[in-house]
C-alpha positions as CSV (number, residue, x, y, z in Angstrom):
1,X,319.1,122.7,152.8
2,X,317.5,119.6,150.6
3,X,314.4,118.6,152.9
4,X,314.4,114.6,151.8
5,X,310.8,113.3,150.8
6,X,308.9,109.9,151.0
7,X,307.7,108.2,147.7
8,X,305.4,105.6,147.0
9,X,303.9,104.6,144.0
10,X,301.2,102.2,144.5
11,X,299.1,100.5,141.9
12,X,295.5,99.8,141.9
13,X,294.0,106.9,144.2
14,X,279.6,128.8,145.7
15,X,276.7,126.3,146.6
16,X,277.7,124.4,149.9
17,X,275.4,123.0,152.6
18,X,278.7,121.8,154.0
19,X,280.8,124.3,157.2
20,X,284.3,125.0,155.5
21,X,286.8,127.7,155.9
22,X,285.9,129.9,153.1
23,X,288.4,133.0,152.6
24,X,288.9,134.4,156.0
25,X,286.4,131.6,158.1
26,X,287.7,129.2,160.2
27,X,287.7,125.8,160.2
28,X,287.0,124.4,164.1
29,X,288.7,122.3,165.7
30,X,290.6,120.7,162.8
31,X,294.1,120.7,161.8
32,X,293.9,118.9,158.6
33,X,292.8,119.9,155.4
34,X,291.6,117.7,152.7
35,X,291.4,119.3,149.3
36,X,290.4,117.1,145.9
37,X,291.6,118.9,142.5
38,X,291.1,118.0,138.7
39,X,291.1,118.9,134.9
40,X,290.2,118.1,131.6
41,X,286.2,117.1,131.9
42,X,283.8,116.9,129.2
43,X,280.8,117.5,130.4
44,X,278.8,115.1,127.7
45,X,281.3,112.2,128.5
46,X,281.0,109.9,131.7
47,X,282.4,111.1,134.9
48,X,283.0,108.1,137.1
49,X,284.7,109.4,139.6
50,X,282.5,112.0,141.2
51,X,281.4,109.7,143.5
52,X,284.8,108.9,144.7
53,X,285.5,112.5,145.4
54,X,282.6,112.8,147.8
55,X,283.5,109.2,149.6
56,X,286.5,110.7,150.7
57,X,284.7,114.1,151.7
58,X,286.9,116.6,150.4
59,X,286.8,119.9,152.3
60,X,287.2,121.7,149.1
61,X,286.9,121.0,144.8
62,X,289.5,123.1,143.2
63,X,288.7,123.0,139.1
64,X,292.2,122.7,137.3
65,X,291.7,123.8,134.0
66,X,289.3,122.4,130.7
67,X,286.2,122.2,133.2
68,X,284.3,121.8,129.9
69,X,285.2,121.8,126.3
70,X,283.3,124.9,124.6
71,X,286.0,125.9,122.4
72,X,283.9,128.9,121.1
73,X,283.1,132.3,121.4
74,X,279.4,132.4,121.2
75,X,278.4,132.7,125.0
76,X,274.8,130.8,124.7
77,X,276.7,127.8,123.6
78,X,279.4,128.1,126.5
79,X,276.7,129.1,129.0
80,X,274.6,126.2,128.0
81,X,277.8,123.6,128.7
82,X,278.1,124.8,132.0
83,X,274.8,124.4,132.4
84,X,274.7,121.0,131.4
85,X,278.2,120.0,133.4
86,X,276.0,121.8,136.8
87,X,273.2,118.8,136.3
88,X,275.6,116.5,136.0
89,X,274.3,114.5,138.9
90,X,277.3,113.5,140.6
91,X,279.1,117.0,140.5
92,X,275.6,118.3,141.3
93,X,276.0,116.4,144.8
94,X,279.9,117.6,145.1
95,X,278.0,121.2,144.2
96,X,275.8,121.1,147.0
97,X,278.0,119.7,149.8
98,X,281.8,120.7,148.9
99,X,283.1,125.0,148.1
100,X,284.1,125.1,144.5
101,X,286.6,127.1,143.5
102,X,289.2,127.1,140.3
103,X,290.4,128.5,137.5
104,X,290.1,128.0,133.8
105,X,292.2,126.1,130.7
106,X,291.9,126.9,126.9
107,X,289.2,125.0,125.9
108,X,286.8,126.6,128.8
109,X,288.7,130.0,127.9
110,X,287.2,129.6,124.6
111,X,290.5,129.0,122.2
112,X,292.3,125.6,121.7
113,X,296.1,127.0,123.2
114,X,294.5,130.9,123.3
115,X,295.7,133.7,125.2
116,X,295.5,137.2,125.0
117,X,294.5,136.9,121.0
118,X,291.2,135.6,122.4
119,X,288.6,138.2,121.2
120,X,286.0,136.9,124.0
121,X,287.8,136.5,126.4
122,X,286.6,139.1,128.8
123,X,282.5,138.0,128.3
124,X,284.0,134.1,128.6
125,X,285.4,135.6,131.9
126,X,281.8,136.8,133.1
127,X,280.3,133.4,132.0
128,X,283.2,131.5,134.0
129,X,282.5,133.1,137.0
130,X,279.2,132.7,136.7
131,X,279.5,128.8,136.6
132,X,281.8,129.4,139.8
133,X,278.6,130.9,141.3
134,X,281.0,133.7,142.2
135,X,279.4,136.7,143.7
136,X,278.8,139.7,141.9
137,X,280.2,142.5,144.3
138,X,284.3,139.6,143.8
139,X,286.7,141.5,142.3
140,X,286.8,139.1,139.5
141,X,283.8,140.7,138.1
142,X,285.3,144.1,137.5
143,X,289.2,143.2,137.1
144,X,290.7,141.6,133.7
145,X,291.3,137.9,134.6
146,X,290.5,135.2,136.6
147,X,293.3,135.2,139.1
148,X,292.3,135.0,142.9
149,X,294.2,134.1,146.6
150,X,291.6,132.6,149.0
151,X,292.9,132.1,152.8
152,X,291.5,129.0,154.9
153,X,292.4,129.0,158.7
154,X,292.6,126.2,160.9
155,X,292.9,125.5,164.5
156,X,296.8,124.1,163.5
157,X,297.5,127.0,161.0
158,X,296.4,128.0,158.0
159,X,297.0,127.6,154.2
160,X,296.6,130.3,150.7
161,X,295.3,128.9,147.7
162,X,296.5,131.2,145.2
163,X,294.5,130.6,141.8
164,X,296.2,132.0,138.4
165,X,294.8,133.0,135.1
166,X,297.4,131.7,132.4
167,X,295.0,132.4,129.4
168,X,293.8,136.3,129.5
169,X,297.2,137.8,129.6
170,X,299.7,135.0,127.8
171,X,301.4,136.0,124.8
172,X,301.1,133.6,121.6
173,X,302.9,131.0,121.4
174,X,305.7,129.7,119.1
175,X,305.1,127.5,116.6
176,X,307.8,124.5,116.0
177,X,308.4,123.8,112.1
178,X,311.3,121.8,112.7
179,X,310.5,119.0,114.5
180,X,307.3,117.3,115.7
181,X,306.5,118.9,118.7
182,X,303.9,121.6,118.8
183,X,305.8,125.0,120.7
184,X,309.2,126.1,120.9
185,X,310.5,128.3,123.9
186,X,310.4,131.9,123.2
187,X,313.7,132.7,124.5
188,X,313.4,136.8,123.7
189,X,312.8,137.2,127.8
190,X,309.9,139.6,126.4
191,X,306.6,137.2,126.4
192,X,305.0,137.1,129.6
193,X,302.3,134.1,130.6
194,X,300.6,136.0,133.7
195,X,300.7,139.7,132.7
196,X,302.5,142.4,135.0
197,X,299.5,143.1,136.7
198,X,299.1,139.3,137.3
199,X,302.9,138.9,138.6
200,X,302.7,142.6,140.8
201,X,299.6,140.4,143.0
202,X,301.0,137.3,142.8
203,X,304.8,139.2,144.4
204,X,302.7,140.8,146.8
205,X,300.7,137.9,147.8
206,X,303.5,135.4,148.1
207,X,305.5,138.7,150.1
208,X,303.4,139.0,152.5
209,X,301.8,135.6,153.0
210,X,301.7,134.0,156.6
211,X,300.6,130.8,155.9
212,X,302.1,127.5,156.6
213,X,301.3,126.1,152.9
214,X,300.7,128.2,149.9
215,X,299.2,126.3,147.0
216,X,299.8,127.8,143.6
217,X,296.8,126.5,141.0
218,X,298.4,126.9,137.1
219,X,296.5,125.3,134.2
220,X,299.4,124.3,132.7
221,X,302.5,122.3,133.9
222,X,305.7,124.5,135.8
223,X,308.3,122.3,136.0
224,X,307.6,119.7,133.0
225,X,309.4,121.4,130.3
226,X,310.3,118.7,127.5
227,X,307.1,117.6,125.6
228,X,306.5,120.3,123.3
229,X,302.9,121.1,124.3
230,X,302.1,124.0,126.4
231,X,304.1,124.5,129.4
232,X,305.4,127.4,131.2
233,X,308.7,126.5,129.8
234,X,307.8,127.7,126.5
235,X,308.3,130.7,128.3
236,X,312.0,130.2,130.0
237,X,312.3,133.7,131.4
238,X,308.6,133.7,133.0
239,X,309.9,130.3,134.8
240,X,313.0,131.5,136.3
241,X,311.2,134.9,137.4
242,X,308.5,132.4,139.1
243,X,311.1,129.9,141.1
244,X,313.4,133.5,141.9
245,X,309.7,135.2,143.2
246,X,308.8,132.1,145.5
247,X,312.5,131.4,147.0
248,X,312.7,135.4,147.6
249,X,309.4,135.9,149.3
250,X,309.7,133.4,152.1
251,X,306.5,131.7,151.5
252,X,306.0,128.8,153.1
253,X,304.9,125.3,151.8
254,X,304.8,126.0,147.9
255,X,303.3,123.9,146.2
256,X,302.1,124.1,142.1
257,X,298.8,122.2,141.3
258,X,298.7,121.3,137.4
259,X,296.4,120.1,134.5
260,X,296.2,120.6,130.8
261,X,297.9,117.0,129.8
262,X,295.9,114.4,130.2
263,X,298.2,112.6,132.3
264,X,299.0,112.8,135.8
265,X,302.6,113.4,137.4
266,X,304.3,114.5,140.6
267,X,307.8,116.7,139.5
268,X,310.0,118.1,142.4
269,X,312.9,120.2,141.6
270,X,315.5,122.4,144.1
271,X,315.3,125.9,143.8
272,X,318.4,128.0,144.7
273,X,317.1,130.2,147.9
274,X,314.2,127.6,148.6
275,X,314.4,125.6,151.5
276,X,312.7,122.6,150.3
277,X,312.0,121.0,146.9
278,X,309.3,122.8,144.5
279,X,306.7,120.5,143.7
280,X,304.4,120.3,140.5
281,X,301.3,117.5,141.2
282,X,299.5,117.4,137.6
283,X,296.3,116.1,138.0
284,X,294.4,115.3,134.5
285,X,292.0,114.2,133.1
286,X,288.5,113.5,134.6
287,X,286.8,112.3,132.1
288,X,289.3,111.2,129.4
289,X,292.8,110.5,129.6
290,X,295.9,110.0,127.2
291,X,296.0,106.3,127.8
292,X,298.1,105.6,124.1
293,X,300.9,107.5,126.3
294,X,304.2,105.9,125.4
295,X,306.2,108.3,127.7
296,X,308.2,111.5,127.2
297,X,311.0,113.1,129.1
298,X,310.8,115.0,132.4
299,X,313.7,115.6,134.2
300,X,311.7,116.5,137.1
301,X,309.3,113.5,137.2
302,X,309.2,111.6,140.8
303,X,307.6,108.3,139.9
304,X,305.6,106.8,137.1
305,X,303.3,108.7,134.6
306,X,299.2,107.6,135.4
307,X,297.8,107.6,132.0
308,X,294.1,106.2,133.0
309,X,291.2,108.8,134.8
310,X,292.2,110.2,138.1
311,X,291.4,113.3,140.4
312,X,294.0,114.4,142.6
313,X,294.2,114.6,146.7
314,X,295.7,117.2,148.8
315,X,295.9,116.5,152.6
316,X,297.5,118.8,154.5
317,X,298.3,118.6,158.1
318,X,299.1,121.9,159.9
319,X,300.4,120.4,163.0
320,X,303.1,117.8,161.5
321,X,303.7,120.1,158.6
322,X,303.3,117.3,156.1
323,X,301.4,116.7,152.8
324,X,300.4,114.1,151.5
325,X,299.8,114.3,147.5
326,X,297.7,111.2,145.7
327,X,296.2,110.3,142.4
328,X,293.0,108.3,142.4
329,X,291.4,106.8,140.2
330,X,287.8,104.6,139.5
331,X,286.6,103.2,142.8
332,X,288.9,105.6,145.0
333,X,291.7,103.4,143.8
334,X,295.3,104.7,144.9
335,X,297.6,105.4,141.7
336,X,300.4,107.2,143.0
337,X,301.2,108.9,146.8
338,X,303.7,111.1,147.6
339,X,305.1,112.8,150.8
340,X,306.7,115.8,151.9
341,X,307.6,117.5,155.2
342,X,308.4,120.9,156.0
């Protein structure tokens, strides 16, 4: 059964001194929670809209993807960005006063579009974590990739933020010669994007998760398949294993969280088993966005493309059983809003 949703489009959206539901804590007396997300940040560029973030006091930060732009694999110089992007003052406030979790895109993994050719990629995965301030007893620190669930409970419920590595296990991509976009699908149903290691937890997670909304955080867009850049629909077979995994497993509430493009989007699309419509918020970019954008087809697309700085805003409300997605721009400015029960 289609479950109808509300859209509006409006024009102009682990240091913590700050009590949160971290993995297994609770949250008191709350039923509502507030999570801010965002990609593609350069960490030498100016970042006007940390300050938003924290007016609107954001129970958790979730990075998206190209937290900084290192593009290398010398270490000192990656561990000196990071460094750099940590005194940034106004993500050194969000630092001290909001949890930080995330996961990582290609040019903090290292390569421009790199996956599993990336020589560095497990000492770039010691250095990421380490900017994550994650402890060293996490099973990030001894297990290949960055891929991680973390469980918040409320008084109204309780919500799984399930973080994926697309970079350490993804097979190389296809080059197109034929027209001008940059990838072709690989249609051989042998390339994989998460790894079977990667898919066997992510099965299992999804299997036995009892929460009312499970947030899946991918670098890289699910359901926006068209443009030619990377997208999971370079890999056709890893999508339709992905929507047959979540309408199988009987989670509840899920919903992808995006980067990578510089643009930001809200896609929905209805999944044979599922009984509401997937969505795909794309949230990108934070410090520089792809504001000569002249459009480009997405089938999926609810709503206009925002082409200018934004964050995105999660707020979830356990006891309705309603989210409210948003992109925000400069001044807290409200770009885009959309709605869904379920």
């Amino acid at each position: 059964m289609r479950i109808p949703f509300i859209l509006l489009l409006v024009s102009g959206l682990l240091l913590s001194c700050k009590p949160i539901a971290n993995q297994t804590d609770q949250k008191a007396s709350e039923q509502i929670l507030n999570i801010a997300f965002g990609s593609c940040n350069k960490h030498d560029l100016e970042n006007r809209l940390w300050d938003d973030i924290l007016n609107l006091k954001p129970d958790l930060w979730i990075w998206g993807g190209d937290n900084i732009y290192a593009d290398t694999d010398d270490m000192s110089v990656m561990r000196r960005m990071y460094q750099a992007q940590d005194s940034v003052p106004g993500y050194r406030k969000l630092l001290l006063n909001v949890p930080i979790l995330g996961t990582w895109d290609d040019h903090d993994y290292g390569l421009n579009d790199g996956g599993v050719e990336f020589t560095a990629k497990a000492k770039s995965q010691q250095v990421f974590l380490d900017f994550l301030k994650v402890p060293e007893n996490d099973v990030r620190r001894t297990r290949q990739g960055i891929y991680k669930a973390h469980d918040y409970k409320l008084d109204g419920g309780s919500v799984k933020i399930l973080v994926l590595d697309t970079r350490y296990f993804r097979s190389p991509l296809i080059k197109d010669t034929l027209t001008n976009k940059r990838y072709i699908p690989d249609l051989s149903g042998e390339a994989t994007v998460l790894g079977d290691e990667q898919w066997n937890w992510l099965e299992e997670q999804l299997k036995t998760s009892r929460a009312d909304f499970n947030l899946i955080v991918s670098s890289i867009q699910f359901l926006s398949n068209e443009h030619g850049f990377e997208c999971w629909g370079n890999f056709p077979a890893e999508v339709s294993k992905m929507e047959a995994m979540i309408a199988a497993s009987g989670a509840r509430g899920v919903i992808i969280l995006s980067g990578d493009r510089h643009i930001s989007e809200f896609s929905s699309k209805n999944i044979p088993g599922l009984p509401y419509p997937l969505l795909d918020f794309t949230s990108s970019g934070l410090t520089h966005a792809y504001t000569k954008f002249k459009g480009e087809p997405n089938r999926f697309r609810q709503g206009e493309v925002v082409a200018t700085e934004s964050f995105g805003w999660v707020s979830i409300n356990l006891k309705t059983k309603e989210v409210i997605l948003q992109m925000r721009g400069d001044q807290g400015t409200l770009l885009g809003e959309l709605q869904q029960n379920y």
